[in-house]
Residue frames as a rotation matrix with the C-alpha (Angstrom) as fourth column:
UNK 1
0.131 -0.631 0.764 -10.20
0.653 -0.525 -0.545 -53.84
0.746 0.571 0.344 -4.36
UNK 2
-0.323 -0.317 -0.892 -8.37
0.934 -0.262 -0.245 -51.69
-0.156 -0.912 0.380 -1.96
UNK 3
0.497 0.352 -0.793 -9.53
0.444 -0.888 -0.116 -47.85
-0.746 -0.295 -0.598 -1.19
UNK 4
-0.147 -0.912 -0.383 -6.63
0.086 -0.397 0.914 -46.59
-0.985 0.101 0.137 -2.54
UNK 5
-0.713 -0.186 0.676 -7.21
0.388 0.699 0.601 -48.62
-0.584 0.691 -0.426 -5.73
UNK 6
-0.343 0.618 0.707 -10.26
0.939 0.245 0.241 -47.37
-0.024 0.747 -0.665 -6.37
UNK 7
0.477 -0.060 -0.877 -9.49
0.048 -0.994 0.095 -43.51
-0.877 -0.088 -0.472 -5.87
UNK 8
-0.662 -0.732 -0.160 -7.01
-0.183 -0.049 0.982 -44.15
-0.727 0.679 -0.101 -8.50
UNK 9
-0.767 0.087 0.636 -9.30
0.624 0.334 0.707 -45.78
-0.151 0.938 -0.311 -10.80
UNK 10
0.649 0.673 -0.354 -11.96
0.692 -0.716 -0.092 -42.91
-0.316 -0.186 -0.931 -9.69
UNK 11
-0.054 -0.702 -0.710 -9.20
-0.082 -0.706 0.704 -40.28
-0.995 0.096 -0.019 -10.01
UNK 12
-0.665 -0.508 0.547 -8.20
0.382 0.397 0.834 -41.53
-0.641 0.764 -0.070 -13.67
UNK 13
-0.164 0.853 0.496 -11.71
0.905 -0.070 0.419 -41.66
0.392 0.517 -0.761 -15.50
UNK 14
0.204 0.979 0.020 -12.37
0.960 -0.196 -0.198 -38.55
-0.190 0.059 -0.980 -14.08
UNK 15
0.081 -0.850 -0.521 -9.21
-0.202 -0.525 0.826 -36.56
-0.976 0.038 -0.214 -14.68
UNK 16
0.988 -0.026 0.152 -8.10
0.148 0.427 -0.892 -38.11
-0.041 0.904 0.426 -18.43
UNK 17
0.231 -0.959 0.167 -4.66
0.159 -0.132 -0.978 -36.70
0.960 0.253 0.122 -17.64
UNK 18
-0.373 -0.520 -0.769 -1.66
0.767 0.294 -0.570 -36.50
0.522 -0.802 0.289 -15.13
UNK 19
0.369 0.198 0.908 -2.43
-0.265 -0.914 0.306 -34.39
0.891 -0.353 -0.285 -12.21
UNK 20
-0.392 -0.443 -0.806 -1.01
0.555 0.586 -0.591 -34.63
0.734 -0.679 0.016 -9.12
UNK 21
0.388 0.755 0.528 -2.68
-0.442 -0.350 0.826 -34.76
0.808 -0.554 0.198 -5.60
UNK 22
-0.705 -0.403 -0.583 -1.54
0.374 0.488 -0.789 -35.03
0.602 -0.774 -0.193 -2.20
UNK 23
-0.821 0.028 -0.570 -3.75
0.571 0.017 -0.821 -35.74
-0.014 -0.999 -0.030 0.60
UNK 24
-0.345 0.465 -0.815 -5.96
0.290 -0.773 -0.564 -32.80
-0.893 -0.431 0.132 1.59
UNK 25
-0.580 0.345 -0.738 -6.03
-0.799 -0.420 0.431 -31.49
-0.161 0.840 0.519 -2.25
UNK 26
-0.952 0.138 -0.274 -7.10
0.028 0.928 0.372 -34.99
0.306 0.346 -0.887 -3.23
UNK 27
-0.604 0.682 -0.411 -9.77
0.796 0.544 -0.267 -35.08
0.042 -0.488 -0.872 -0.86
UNK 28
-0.391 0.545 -0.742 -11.04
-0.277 -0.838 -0.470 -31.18
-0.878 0.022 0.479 -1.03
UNK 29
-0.377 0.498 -0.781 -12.16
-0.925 -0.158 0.345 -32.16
0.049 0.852 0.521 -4.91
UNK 30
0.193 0.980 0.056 -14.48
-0.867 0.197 -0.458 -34.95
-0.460 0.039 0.887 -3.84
UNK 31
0.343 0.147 -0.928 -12.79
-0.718 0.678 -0.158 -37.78
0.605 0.720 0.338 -5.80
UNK 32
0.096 0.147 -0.984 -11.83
0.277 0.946 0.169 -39.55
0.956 -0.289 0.050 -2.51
UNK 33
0.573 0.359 0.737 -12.51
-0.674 -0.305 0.673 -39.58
0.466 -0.882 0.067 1.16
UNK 34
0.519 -0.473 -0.712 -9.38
0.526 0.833 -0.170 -41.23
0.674 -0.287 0.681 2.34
UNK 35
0.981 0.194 0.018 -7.72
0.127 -0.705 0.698 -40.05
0.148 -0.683 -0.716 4.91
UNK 36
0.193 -0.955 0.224 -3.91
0.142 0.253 0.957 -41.35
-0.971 -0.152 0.185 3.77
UNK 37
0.590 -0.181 0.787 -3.72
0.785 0.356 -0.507 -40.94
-0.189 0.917 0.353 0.85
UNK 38
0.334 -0.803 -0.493 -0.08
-0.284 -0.584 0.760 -39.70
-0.899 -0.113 -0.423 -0.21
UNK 39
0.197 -0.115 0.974 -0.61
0.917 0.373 -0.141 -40.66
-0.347 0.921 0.179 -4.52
UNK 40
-0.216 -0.302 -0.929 1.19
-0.598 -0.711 0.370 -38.39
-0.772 0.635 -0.027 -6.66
UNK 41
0.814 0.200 0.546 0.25
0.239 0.741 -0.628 -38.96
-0.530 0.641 0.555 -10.19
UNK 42
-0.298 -0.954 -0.030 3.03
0.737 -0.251 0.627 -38.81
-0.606 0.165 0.778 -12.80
UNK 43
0.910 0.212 -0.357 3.83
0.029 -0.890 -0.455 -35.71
-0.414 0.404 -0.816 -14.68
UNK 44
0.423 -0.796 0.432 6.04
0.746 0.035 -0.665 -34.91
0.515 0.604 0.609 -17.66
UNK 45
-0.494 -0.706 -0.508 8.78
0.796 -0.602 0.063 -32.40
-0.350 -0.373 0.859 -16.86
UNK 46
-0.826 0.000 0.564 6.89
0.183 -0.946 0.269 -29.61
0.533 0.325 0.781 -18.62
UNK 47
0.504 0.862 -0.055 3.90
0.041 0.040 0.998 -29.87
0.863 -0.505 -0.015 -16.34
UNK 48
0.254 -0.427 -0.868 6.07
0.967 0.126 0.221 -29.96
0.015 -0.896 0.444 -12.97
UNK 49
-0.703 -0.622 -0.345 8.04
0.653 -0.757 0.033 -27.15
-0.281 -0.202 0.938 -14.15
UNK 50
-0.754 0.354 0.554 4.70
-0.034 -0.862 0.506 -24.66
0.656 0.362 0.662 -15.09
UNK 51
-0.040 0.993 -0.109 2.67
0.406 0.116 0.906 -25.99
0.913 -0.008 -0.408 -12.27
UNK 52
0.184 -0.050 0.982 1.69
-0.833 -0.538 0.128 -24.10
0.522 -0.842 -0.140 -9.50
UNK 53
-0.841 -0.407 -0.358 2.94
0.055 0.593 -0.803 -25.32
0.539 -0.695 -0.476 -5.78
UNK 54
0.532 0.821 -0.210 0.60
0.460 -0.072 0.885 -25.68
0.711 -0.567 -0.416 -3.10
UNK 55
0.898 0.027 0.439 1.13
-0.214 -0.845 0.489 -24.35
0.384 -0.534 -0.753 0.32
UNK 56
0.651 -0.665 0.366 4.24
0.140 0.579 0.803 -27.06
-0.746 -0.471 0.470 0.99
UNK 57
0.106 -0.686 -0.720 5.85
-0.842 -0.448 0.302 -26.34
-0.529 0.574 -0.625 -2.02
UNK 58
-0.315 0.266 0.911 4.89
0.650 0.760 0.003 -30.06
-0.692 0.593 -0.412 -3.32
UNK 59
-0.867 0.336 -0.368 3.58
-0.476 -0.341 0.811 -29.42
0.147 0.878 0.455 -7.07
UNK 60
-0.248 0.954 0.170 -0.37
-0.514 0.019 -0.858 -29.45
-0.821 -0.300 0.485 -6.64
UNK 61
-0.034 0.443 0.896 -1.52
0.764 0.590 -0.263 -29.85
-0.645 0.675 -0.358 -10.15
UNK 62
-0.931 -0.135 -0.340 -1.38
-0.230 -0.505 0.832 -27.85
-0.284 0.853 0.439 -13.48
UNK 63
-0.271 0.927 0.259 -4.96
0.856 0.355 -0.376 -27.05
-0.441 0.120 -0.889 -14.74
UNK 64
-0.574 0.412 0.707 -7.37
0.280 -0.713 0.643 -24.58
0.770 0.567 0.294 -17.20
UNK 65
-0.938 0.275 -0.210 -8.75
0.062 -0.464 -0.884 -21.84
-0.340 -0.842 0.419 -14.63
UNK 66
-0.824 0.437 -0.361 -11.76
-0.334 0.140 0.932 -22.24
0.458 0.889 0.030 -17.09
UNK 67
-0.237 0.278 -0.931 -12.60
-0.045 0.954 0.297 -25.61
0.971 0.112 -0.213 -16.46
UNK 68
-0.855 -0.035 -0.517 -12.39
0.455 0.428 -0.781 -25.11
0.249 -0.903 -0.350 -12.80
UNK 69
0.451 0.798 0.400 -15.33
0.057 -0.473 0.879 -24.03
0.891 -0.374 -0.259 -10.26
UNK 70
-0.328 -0.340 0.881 -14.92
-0.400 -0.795 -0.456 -22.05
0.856 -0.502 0.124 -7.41
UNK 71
-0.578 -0.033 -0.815 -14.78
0.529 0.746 -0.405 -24.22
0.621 -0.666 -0.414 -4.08
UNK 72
0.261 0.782 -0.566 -16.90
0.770 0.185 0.610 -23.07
0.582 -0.595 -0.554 -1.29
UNK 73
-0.319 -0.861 0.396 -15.21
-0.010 -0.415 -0.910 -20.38
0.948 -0.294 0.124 0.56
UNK 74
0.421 0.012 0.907 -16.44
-0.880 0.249 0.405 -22.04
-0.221 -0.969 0.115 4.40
UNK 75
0.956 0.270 -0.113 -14.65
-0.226 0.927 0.300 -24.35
0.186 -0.261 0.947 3.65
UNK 76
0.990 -0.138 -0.016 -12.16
0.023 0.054 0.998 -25.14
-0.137 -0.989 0.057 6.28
UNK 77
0.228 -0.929 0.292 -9.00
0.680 0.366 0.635 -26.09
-0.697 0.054 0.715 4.20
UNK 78
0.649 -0.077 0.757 -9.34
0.432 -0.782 -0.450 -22.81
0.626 0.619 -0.474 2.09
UNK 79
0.464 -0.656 -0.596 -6.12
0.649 -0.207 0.732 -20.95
-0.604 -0.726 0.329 2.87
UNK 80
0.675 -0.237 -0.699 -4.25
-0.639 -0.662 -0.392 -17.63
-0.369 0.711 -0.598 1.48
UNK 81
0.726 -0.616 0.307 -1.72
0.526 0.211 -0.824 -18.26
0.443 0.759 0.477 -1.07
UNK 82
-0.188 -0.889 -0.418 2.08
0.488 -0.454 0.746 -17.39
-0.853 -0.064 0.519 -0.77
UNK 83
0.470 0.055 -0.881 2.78
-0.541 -0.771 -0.337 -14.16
-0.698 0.635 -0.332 -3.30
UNK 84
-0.195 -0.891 -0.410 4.87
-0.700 -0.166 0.694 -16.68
-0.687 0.423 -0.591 -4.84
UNK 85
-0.671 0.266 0.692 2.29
0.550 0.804 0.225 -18.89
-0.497 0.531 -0.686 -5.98
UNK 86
0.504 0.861 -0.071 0.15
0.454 -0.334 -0.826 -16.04
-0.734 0.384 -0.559 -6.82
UNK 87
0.043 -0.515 -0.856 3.11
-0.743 -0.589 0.317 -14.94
-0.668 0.623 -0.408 -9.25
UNK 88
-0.969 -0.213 -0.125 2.69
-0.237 0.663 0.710 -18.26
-0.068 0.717 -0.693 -11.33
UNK 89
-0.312 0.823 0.474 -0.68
0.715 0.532 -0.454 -18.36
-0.626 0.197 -0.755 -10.98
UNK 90
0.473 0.444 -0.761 -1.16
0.037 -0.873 -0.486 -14.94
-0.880 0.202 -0.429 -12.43
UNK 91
-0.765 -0.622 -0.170 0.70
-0.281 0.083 0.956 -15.68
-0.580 0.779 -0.238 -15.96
UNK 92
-0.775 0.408 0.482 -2.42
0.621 0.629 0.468 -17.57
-0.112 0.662 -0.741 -16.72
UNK 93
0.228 0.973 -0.018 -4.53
0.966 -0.229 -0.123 -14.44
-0.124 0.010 -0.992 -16.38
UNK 94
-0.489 -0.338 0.804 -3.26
0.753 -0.630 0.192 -11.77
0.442 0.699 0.562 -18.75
UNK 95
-0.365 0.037 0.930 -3.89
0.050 -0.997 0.059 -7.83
0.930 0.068 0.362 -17.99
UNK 96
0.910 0.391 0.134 -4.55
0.057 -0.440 0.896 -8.44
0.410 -0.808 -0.423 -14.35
UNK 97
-0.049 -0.993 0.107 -2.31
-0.141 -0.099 -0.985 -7.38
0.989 -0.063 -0.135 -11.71
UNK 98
0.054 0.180 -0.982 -1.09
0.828 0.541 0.145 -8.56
0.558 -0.821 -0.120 -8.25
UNK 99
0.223 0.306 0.926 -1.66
-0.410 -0.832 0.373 -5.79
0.884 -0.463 -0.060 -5.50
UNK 100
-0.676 -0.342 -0.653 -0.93
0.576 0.309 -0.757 -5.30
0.460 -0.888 -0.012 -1.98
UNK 101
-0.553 0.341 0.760 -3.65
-0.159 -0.939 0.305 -3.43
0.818 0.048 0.574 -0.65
UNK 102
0.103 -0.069 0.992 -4.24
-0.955 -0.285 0.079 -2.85
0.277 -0.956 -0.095 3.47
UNK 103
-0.201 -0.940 0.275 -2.09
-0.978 0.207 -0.008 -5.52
-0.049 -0.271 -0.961 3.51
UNK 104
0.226 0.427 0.875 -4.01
0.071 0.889 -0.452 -8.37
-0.971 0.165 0.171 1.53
UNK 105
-0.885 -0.445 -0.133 -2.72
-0.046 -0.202 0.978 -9.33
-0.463 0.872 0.158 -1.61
UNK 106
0.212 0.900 0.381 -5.17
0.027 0.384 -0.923 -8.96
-0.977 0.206 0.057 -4.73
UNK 107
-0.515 -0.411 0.752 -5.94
0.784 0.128 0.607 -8.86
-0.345 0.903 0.256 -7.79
UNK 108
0.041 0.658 -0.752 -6.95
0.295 -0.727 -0.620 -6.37
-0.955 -0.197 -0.224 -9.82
UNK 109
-0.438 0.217 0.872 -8.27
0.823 0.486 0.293 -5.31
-0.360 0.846 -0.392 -13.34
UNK 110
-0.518 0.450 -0.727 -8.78
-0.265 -0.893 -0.364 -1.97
-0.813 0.004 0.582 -15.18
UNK 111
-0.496 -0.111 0.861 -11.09
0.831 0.229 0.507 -1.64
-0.253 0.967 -0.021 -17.68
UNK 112
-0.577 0.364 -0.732 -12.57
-0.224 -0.932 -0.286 1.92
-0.786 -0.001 0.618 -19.74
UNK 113
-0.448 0.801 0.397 -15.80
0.538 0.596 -0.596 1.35
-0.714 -0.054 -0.698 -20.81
UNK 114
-0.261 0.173 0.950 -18.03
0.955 -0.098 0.280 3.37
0.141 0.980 -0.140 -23.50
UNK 115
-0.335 0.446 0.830 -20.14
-0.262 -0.890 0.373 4.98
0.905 -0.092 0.415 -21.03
UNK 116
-0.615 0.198 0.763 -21.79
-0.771 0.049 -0.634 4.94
-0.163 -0.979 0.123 -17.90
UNK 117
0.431 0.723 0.541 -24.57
-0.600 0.677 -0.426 2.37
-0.674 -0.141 0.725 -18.26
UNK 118
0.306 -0.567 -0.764 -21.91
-0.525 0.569 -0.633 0.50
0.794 0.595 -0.124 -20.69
UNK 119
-0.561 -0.811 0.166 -20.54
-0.410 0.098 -0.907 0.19
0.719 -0.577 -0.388 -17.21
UNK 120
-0.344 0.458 0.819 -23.16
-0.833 0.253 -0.492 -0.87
-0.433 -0.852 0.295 -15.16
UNK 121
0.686 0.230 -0.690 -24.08
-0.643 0.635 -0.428 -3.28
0.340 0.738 0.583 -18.28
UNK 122
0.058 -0.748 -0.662 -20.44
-0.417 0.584 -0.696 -4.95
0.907 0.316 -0.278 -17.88
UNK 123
-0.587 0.153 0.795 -21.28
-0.778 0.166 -0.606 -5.08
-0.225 -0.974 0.022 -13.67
UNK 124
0.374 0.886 0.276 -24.17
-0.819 0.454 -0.351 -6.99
-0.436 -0.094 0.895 -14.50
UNK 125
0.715 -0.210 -0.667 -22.22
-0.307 0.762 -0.570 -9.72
0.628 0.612 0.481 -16.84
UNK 126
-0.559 -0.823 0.102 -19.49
-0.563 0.287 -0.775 -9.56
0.609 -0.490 -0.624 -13.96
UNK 127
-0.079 0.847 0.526 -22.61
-0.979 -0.166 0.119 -10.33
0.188 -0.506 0.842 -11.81
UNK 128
0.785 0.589 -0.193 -23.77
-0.617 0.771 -0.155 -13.41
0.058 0.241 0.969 -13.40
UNK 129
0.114 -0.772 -0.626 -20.16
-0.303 0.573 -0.762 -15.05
0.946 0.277 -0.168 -13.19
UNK 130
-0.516 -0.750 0.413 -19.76
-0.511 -0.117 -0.851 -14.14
0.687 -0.651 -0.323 -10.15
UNK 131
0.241 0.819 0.521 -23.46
-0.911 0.376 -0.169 -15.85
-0.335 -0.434 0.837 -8.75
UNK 132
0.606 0.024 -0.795 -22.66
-0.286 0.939 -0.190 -18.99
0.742 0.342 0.577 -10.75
UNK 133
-0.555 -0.668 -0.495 -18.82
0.165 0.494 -0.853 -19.62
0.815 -0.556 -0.164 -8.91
UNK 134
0.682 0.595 -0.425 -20.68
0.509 0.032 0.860 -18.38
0.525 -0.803 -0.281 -5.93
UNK 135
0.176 -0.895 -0.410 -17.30
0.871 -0.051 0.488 -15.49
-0.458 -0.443 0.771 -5.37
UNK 136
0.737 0.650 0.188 -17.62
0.669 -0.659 -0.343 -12.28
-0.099 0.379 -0.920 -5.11
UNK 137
-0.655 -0.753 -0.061 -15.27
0.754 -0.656 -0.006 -9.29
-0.036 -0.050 0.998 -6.29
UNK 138
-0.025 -0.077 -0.997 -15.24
0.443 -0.895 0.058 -5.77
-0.896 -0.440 0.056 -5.33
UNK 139
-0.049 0.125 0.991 -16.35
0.991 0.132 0.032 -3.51
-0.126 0.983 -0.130 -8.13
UNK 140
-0.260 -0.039 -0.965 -15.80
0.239 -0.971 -0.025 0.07
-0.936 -0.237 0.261 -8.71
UNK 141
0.295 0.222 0.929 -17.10
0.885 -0.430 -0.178 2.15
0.360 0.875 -0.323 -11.46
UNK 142
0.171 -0.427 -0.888 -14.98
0.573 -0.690 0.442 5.33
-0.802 -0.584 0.126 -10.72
UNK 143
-0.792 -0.065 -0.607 -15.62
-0.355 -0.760 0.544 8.57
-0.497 0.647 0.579 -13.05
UNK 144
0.044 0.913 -0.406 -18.14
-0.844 -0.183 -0.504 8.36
-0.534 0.365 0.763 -15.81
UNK 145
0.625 0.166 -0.763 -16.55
-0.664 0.626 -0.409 4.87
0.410 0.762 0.501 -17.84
UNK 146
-0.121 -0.975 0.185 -13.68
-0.834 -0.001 -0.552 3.49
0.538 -0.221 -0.813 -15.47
UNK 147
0.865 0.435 -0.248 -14.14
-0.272 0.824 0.497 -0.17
0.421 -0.362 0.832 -14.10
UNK 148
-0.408 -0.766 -0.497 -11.94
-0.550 0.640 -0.536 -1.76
0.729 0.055 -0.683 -11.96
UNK 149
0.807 0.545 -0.228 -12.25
-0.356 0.756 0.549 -5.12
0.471 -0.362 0.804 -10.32
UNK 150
-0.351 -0.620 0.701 -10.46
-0.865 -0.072 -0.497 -5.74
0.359 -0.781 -0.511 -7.32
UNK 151
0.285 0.381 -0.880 -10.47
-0.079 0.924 0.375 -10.07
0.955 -0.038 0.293 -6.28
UNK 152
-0.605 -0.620 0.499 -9.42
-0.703 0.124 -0.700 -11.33
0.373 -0.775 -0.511 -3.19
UNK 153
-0.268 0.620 -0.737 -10.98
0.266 0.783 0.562 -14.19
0.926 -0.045 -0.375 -1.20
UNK 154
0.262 0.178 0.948 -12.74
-0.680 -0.663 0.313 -11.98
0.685 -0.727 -0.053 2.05
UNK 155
0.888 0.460 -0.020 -12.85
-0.319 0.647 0.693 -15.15
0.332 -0.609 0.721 4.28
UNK 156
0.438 -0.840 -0.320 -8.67
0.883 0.468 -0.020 -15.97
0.167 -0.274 0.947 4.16
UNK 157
0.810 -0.155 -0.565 -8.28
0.106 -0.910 0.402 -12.50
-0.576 -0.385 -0.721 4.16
UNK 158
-0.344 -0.725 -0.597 -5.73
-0.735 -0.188 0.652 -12.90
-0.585 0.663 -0.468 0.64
UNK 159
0.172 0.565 -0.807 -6.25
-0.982 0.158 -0.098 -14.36
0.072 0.810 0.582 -2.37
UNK 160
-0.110 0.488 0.866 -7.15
-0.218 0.838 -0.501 -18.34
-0.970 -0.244 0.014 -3.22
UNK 161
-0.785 0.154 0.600 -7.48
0.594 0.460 0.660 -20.58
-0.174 0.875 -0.452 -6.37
UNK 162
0.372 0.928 0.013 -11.33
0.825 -0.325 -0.463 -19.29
-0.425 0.183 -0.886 -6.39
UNK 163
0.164 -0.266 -0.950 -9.68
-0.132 -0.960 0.246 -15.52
-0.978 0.085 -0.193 -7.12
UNK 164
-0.481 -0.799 -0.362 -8.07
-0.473 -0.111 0.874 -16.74
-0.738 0.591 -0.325 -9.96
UNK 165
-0.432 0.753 0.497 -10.91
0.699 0.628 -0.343 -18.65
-0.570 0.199 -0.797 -11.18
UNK 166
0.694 0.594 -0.408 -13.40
0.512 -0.805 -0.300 -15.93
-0.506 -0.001 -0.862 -11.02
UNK 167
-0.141 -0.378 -0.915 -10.19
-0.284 -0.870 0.403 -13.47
-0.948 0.317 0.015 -12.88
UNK 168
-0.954 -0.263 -0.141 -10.06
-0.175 0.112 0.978 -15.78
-0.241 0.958 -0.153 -15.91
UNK 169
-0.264 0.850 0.456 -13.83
0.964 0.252 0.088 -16.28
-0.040 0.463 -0.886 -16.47
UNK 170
0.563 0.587 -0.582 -14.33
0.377 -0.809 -0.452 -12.85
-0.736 0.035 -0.676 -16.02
UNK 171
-0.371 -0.832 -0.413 -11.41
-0.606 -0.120 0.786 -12.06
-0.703 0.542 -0.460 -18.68
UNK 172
-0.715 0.167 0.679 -13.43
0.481 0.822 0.306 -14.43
-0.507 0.545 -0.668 -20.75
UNK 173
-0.014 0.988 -0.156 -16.26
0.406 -0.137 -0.904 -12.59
-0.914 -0.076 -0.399 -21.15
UNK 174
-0.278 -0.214 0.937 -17.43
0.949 -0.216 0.232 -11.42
0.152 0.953 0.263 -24.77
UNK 175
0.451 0.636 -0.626 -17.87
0.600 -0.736 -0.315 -7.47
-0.661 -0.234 -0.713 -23.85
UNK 176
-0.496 -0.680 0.540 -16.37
0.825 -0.175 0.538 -6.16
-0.271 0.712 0.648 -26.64
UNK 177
-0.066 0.514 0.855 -19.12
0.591 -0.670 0.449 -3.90
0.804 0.535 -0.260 -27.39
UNK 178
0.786 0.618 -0.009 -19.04
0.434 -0.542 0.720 -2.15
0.440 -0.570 -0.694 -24.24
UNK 179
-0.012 -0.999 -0.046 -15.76
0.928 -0.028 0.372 -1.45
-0.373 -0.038 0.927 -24.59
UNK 180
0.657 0.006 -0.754 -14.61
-0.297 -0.917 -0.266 2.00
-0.693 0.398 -0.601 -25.09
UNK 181
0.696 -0.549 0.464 -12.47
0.691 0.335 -0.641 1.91
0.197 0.766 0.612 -28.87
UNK 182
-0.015 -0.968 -0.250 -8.51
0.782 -0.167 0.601 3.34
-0.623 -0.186 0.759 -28.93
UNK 183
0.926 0.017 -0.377 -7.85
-0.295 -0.590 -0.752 5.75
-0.236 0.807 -0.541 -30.39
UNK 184
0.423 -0.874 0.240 -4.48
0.904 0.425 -0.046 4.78
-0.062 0.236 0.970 -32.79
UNK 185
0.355 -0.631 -0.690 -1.83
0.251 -0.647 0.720 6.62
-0.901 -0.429 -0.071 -32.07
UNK 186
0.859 -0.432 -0.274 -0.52
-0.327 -0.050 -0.944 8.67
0.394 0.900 -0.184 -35.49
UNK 187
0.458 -0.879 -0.128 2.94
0.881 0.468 -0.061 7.78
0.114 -0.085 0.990 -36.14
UNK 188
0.118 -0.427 -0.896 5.76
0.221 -0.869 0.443 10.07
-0.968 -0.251 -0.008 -35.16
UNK 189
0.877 -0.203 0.436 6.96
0.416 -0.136 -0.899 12.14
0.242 0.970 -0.035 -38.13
UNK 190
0.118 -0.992 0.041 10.71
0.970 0.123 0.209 12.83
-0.212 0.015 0.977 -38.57
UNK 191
0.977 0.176 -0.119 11.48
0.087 -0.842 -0.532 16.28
-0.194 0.510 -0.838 -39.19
């Protein structure tokens, strides 16, 4: 059975659905170590049209930022994003926002906390996410309850898949209790 052949049948069984890889992507996730390989898999039209592009503008693959882990960040084929893929990638990660700051694009994430050591609590749970993917963000605890989390990938010097990773697992977390509660707004009254 040719190489090829058996990326595909390696690809399949370990995918379960369409994704599409060219080349370099293919080979950065480990499922083959060709050096030609130019297999697109198919994809319905609603998967083309919601998946992110890579750096050619070829459609990479469409995937749960979940599910993924956070590549290596020495490794060699890690490159910034275009803002324009970080604007479709950032749909999939409600209440954060994209940033320019000294001219590197990030993300970034407020949250207002109960209290101080509520806050240093929610550091610590950012902590543990961030040791697992092995991808750190920039944390600020600014006033007495104010959090904000600032991503970026230091090493490309702008943001990476791994950013976006690391936004939706942290956006996962259950910290409800260390949340600070709303006050509801009364309703206006007509006079």
């Amino acid at each position: 059975m040719s190489e090829i052949m058996l990326c595909l049948i390696s690809w399949v069984s370990a995918q379960g659905r369409g994704i599409a890889l060219r080349g370099d992507a293919f080979r950065q996730r480990r499922i083959c170590k060709t050096t030609r390989l130019q297999f697109i898999a198919p994809m319905s039209a609603s998967q083309t049209t919601n998946a992110p592009r890579d750096h050619e503008g070829d459609v990479e693959r469409e995937f749960s930022l979940l599910k993924q882990k956070c590549v290596p960040c020495s490794s060699k084929e890690l490159r910034p994003m275009t803002e324009g893929v970080a604007k479709t990638l950032l749909s999939q990660i409600p209440e954060w926002e994209l940033l320019e700051i000294d001219g590197k694009l990030q993300l970034q994430r407020r949250w207002k906390l109960k209290n101080f050591m509520k806050g240093l609590e929610f550091f610590k749970n950012i902590a543990d996410v961030a040791e697992s993917e092995g991808h750190h963000p920039d944390l600020h605890l600014v006033g007495w309850n104010n959090v904000i989390v600032n991503i970026f990938t230091h090493s490309t010097g702008g943001l990476t898949e791994n950013d976006f990773i690391l936004a939706a697992k942290i956006s996962a977390l259950d910290c409800k209790e260390l949340m600070r509660k709303s006050i509801p707004k009364a309703p206006a009254v007509e006079s």
